[in-house]
C-alpha distance (Angstrom), angle and dihedral (degrees) to the residues before:
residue distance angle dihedral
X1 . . .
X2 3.70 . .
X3 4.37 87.3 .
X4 4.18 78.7 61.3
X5 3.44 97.8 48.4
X6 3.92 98.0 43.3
X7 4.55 81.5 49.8
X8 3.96 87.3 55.5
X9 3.85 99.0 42.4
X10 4.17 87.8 41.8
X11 4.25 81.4 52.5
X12 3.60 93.4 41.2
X13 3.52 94.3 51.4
X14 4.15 95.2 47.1
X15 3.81 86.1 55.1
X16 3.77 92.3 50.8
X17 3.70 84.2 49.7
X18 3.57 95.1 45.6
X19 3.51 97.9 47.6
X20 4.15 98.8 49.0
X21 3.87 84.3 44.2
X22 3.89 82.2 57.5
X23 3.46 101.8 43.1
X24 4.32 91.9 42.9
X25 3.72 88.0 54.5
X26 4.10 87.5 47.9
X27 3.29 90.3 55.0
X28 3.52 104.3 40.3
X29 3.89 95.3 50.0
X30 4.08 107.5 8.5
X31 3.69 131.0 -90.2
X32 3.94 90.3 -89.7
X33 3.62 106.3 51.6
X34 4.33 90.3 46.6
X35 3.81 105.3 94.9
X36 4.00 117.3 -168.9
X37 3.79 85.1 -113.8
X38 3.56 89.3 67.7
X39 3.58 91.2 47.5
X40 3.50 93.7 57.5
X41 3.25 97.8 45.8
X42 3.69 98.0 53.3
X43 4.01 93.5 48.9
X44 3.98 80.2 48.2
X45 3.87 79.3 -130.1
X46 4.13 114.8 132.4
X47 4.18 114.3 -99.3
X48 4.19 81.6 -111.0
X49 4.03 90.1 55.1
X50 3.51 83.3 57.9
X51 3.63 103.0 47.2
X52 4.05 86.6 39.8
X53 4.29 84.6 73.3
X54 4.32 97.2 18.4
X55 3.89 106.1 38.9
X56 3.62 87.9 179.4
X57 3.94 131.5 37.0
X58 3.92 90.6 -128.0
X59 4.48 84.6 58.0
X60 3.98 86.0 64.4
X61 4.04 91.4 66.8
X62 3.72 103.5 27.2
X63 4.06 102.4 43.0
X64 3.32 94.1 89.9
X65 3.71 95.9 66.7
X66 3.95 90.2 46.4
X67 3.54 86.3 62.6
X68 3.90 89.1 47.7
X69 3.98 92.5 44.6
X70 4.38 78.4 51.3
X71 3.81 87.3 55.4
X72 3.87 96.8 47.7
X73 3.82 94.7 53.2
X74 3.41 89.9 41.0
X75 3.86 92.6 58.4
X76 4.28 94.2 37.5
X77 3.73 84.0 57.0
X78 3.61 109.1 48.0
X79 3.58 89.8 32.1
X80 4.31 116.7 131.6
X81 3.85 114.1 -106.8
X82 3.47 98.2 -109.4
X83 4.03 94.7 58.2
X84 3.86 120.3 78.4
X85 3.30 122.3 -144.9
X86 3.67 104.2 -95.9
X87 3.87 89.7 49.1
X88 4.27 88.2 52.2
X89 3.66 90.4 57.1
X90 4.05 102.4 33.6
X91 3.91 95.0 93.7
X92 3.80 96.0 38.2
X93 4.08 87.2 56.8
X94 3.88 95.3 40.5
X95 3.50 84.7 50.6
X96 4.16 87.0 50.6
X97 3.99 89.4 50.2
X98 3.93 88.8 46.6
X99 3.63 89.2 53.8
X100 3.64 94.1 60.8
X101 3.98 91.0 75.9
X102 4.82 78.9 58.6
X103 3.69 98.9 58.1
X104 3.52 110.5 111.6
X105 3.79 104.7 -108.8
X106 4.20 90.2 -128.9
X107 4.46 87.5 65.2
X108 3.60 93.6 32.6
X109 4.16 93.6 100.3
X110 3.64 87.1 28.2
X111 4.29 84.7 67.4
X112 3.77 125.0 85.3
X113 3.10 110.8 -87.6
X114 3.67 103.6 44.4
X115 4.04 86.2 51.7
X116 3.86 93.7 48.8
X117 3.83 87.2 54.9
X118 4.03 91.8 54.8
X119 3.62 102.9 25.3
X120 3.67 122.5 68.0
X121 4.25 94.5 -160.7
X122 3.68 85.2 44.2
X123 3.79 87.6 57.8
X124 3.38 92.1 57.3
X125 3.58 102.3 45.6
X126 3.66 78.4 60.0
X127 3.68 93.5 54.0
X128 3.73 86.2 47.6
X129 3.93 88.1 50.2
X130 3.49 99.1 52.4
X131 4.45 85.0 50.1
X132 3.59 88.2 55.9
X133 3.74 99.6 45.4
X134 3.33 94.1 46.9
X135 3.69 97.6 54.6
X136 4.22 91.9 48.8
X137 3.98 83.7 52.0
X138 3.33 100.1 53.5
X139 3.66 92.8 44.4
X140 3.94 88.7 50.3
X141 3.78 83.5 50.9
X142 3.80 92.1 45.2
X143 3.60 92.7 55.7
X144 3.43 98.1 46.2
X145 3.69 113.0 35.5
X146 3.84 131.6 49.9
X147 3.72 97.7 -111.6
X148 3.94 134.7 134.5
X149 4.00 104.9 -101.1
X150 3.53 89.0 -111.7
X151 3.81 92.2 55.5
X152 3.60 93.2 57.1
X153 3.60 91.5 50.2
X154 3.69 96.6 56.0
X155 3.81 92.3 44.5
X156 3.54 91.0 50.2
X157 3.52 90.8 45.3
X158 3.92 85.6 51.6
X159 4.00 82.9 58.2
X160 2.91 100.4 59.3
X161 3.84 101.3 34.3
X162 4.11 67.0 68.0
X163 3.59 87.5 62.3
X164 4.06 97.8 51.2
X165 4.11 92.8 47.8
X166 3.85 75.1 62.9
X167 3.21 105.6 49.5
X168 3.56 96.6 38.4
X169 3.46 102.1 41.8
X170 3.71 89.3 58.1
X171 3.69 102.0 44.1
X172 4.31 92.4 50.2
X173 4.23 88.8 40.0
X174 4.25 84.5 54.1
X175 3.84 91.5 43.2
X176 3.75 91.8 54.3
X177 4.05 85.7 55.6
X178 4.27 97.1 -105.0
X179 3.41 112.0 144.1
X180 3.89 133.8 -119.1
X181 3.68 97.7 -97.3
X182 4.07 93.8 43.6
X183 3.82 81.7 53.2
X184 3.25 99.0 51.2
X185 4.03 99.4 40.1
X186 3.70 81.7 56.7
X187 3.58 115.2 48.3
X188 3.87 89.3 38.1
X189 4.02 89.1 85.8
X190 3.70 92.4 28.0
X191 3.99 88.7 63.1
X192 3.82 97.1 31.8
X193 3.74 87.7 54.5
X194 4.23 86.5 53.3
X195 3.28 92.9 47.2
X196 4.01 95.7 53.4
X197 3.43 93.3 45.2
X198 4.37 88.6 55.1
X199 3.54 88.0 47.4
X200 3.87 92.6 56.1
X201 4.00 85.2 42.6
X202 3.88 91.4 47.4
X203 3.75 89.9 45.3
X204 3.90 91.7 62.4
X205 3.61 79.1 63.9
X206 4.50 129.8 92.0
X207 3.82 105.4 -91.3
X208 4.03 124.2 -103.0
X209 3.78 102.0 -53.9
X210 4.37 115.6 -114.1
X211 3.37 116.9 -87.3
């Protein structure tokens, strides 16, 4: 047992590296003119070690927030009866914004948001993001609250419109030339004050159904 969990912190650790390699060459020369060769090559990992964790080049700058939409779901679903869904996933995406002012400053326009705000195919992996997370909200709403389908669709849709403020936000505040702290001091209470007024929306709705 302790051979398997020294293998999955030795592959968690290349996929850090891979993916601040990734995000350092982004932001150093732009999401377009990064190919996964140069990836690879400046992780000193081989091009396959890289596809291994990223099968695709557009994985290396949006994994991050699959691990995030992961996280939300996780927290709608196991959430107590009394909490809505907005309220289960308020401190986990305060804590998100607060994290901003952590990012090393060498990945910060290497992340999402700043990339979006540059890069047209960025922006729509984005949009394409936001689709995705949407639909796994709702369906972690769906399953977990007695709601019309459609309900649960718009609130998750709500969630993740949460999601995009976010990103956005952050990638147009950095373009302007404000730095990460400012940006996160800032869209702290801008996000909190979303999420409160979801919960009261949410709230409005039946409670999480019996399981």
């Amino acid at each position: 047992m302790a051979t398997t969990g020294l293998r999955e912190l030795k592959k968690a650790r290349t996929r850090r590296l891979i993916a601040d390699t990734a995000a350092r060459l982004f932001a150093e020369r732009g999401y377009e003119h990064v190919a996964v060769t140069d990836v690879a090559r400046e992780a000193e990992v081989a091009e396959q070690t890289v596809y291994n964790y990223f099968p695709t080049k557009e994985q290396l700058v949006t994994d991050r927030e699959q691990q995030v939409q992961d996280r939300l779901c996780g927290l709608i679903r196991s959430r107590p009866p009394a909490l809505t869904p907005a309220a289960a996933v308020r401190d986990f995406v305060l804590e998100t914004v607060a994290g901003i002012r952590g990012i090393p400053a060498e990945i910060w326009r290497g992340e999402l948001g700043y990339l979006a705000a540059i890069s047209p195919a960025v922006h729509r992996l984005v949009l394409e993001l936001a689709d995705r997370q949407a639909a796994a909200l709702a369906s972690a709403i769906s399953d977990t609250t007695a709601v019309p389908p459609e309900v649960a669709r718009l609130q998750g849709i709500a969630l993740a419109g949460v999601f995009q403020i976010i990103i956005g936000e952050a990638g147009q505040r950095t373009l302007q030339g404000q730095g990460q702290a400012k940006i996160a001091d800032e869209l702290y209470p801008i996000v909190e004050n979303v999420l409160d007024e979801l919960d009261r929306w949410f709230s409005v709705s039946p409670p999480p159904a019996v399981r």
